[in-house]
C-alpha positions as CSV (number, residue, x, y, z in Angstrom):
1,X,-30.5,37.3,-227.3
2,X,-27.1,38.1,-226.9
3,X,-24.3,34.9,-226.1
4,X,-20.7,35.3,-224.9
5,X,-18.9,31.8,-225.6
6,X,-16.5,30.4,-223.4
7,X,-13.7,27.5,-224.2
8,X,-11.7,25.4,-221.8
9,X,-8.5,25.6,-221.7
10,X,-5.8,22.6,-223.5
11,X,-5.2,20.6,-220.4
12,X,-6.0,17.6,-218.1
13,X,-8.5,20.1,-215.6
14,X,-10.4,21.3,-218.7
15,X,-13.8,21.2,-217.2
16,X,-13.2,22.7,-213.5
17,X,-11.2,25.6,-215.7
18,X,-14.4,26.0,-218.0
19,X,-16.6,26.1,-215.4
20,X,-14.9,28.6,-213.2
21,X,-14.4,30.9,-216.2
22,X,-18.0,30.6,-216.7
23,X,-18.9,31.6,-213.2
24,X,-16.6,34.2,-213.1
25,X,-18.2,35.2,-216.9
26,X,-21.8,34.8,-215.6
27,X,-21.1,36.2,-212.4
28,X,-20.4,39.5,-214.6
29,X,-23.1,39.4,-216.3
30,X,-25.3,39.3,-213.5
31,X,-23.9,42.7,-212.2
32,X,-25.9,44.3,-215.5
33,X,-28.9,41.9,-216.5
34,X,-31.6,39.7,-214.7
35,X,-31.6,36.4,-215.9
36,X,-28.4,34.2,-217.4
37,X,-28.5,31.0,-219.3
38,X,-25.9,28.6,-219.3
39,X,-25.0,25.5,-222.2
40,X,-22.5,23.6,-221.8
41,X,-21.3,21.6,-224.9
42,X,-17.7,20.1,-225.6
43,X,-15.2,22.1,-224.1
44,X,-17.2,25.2,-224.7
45,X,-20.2,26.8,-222.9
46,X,-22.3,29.6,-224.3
47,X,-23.5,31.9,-221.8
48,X,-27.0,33.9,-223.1
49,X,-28.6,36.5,-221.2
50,X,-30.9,39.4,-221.8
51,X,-29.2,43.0,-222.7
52,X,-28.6,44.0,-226.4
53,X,-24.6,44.9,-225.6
54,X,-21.8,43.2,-224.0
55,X,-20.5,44.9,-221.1
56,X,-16.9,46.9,-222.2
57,X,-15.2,43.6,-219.7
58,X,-16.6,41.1,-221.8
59,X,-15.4,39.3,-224.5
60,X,-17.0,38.8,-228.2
61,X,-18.7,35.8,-228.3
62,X,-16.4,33.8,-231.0
């Protein structure tokens, strides 16, 4: 299953910015597959969802 990773940024609203790139990010992926998962860990979040490419506008999962 195919993951795109997202970081926060390095500042004081670290999780509101994580969580709106991960909406925006999910919100993406949505446009192209049915279902989307979403982790949240420490200032990351890994985004899964079904497909076997990443849309051209997407990011490499790092």
């Amino acid at each position: 299953m195919p993951v795109v990773r997202v970081r926060a940024p390095k500042h004081p609203a670290q999780f509101d910015s994580l969580v709106r790139k991960v909406t925006e990010t999910a919100s993406d992926l949505l446009a192209q597959s049915d279902r989307v998962l979403v982790v949240y860990g420490k200032q990351t979040a890994s985004i899964y969802y079904e497909g076997s490419e990443l849309p051209p506008s997407l990011p490499r999962a790092s």
